[in-house]
Every structure is written in structure tokens, then in C-alpha cells.
C-alpha positions as CSV (number, residue, x, y, z in Angstrom):
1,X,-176.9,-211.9,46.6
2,X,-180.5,-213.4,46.7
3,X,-181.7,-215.5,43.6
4,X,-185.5,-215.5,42.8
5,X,-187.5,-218.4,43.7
6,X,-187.6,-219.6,40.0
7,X,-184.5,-219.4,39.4
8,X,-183.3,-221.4,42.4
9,X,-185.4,-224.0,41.6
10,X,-183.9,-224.2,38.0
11,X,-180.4,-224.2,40.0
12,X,-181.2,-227.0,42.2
13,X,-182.7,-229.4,40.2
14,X,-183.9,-229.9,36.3
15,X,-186.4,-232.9,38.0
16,X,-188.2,-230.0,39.6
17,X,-190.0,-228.2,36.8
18,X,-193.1,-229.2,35.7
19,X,-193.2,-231.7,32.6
20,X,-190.5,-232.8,32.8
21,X,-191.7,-236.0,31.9
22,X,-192.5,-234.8,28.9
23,X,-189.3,-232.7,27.6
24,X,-188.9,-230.9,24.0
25,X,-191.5,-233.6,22.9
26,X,-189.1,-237.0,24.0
27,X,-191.3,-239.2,26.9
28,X,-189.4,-240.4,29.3
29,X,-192.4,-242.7,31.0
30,X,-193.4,-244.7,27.6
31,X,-191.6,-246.6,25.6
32,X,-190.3,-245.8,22.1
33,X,-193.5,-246.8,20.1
34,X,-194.9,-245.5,17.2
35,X,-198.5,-243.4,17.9
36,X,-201.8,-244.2,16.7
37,X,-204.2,-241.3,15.9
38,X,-207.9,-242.2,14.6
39,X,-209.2,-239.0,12.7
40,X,-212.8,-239.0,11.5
41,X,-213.9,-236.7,8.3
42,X,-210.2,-237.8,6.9
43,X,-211.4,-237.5,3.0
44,X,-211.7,-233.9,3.0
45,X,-211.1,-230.7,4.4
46,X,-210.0,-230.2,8.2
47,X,-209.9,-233.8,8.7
48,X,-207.6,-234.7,5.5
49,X,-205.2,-231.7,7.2
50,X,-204.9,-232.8,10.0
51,X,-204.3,-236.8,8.6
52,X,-201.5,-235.4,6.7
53,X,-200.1,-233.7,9.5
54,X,-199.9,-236.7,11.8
55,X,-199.2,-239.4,9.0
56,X,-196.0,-236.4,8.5
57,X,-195.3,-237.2,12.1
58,X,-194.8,-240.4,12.0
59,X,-198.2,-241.3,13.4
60,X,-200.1,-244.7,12.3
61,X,-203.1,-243.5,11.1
62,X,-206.9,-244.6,11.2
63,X,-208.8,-242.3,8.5
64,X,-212.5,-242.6,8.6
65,X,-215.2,-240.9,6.5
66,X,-218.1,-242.1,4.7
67,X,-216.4,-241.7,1.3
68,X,-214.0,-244.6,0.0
69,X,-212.4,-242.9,-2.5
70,X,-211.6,-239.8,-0.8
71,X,-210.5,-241.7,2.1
72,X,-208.0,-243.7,-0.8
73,X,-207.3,-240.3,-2.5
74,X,-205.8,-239.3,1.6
75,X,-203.5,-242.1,1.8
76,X,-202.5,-241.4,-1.7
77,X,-201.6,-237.7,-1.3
78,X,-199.6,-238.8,1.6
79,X,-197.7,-241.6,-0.2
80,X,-197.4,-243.5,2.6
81,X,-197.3,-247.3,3.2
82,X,-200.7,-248.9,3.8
83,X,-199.0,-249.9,7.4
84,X,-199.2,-246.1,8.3
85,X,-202.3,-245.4,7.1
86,X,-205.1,-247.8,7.4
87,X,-208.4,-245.8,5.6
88,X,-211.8,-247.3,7.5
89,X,-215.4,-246.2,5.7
90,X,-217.6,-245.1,8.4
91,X,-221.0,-243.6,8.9
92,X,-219.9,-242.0,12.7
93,X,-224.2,-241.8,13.0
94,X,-224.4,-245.6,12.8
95,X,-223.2,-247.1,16.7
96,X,-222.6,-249.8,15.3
97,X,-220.3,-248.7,12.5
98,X,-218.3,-246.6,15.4
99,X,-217.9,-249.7,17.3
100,X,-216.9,-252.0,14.2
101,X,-214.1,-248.4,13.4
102,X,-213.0,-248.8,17.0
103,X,-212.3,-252.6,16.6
104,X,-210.5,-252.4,13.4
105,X,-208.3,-249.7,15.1
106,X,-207.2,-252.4,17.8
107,X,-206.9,-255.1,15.7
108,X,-204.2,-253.3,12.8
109,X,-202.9,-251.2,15.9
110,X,-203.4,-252.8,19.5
111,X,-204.3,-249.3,20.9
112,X,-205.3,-245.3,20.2
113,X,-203.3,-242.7,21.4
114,X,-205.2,-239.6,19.5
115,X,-208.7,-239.3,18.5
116,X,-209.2,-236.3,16.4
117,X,-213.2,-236.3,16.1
118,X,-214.0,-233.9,13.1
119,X,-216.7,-235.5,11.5
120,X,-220.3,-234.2,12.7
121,X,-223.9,-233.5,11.5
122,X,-224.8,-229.7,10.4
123,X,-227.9,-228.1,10.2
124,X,-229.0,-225.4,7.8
125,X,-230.3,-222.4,9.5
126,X,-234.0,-221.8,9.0
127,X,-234.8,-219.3,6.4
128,X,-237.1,-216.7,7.9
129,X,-239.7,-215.6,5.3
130,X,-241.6,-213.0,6.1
């Protein structure tokens, strides 16, 4: 009796299928370590989701936003320690605000694993009057 190609492959050898570095979530190429995700719009909205979400999964946490108190309101909903969730006042339209975010995020963390960029400009559609 002939097995499939597939399955002869999950006979021989586990190694074989693809990701298996990366196996119901465990890594086996890095270290135990703690993540580091930077989300920007993190006072509101999409971007405070999203912050709860990973702060909920055990990510370290960079919230930026232009708003300080929304940003404070974040961590607070999350009742996390202020080692978890480091809030960072930005103005992502400013370079050099970005650059001073970027720096803060190595020096609380060492590194960034996740960059969840949700912040953005929008535009108001032109009203048409006729």
C-alpha cells in the first residue's frame, strides 16, 4: 500500500514541514525574551486595540500618539506596570519626533520586534458644489 507524498513526509520526519521553527507559537531559534511592539495612534481607537491586545500578550509596549492623556488613560485601562507599557507623545509628522520615539524605544527596551504603524494623516474629500 502506497502512502501520499504528504503524508510520507509527516512519517519520516517532523523537521521536514515547513515552520517548523516556529511551532504552535514556541521559537525554537530565539531565546526566551519578552517582545517589544511600538504601536503609533495608541490613545484611541484601532491603535488603543490593538495596545491592549499585545500588552495582554505579554508584549513590552511602546504607545505613541500625540495626546498624553489618552496615551495615560491606555496604560491605565490595561493596568499594567509602567515596565510593560512605556507611553511616548509623538507627532509621527515631525522626523525628528519619530527619531527621538525610536531612541526612547532602544533605550527602555534595547530592540523592536513589532511596529504596528496606525497613526496617519486623512484628508477630507472635496465637496463638489454644483
Amino acid at each position: 500500500m502506497t502512502r501520499g507524498f504528504a503524508a510520507s513526509r509527516l512519517k519520516n520526519s517532523r523537521l521536514e514541514m515547513p515552520g517548523y521553527a516556529v511551532w504552535f507559537g514556541i521559537n525554537f531559534f530565539m531565546p526566551n525574551f519578552t517582545k517589544v511592539a511600538l504601536v503609533t495612534g495608541a490613545g484611541s481607537g484601532i491603535g488603543r486595540t490593538v495596545a491592549l491586545a499585545l500588552l495582554g500578550a505579554g508584549y513590552q509596549v511602546v504607545l505613541a500618539g500625540r495626546r498624553t492623556e489618552a496615551l495615560q488613560e491606555t496604560v491605565a485601562i490595561a493596568a499594567t506596570s509602567k515596565a510593560s507599557a512605556l507611553p511616548v507623545p509623538t507627532d509621527i509628522t515631525d522626523p525628528a519626533a519619530v527619531r527621538a520615539l525610536f531612541s526612547e524605544t532602544e533605550q527602555a527596551f534595547g530592540r523592536l520586534d513589532l511596529l504596528f504603524n496606525n497613526a496617519g494623516v486623512g484628508f477630507r474629500r472635496p465637496s463638489w458644489k454644483t
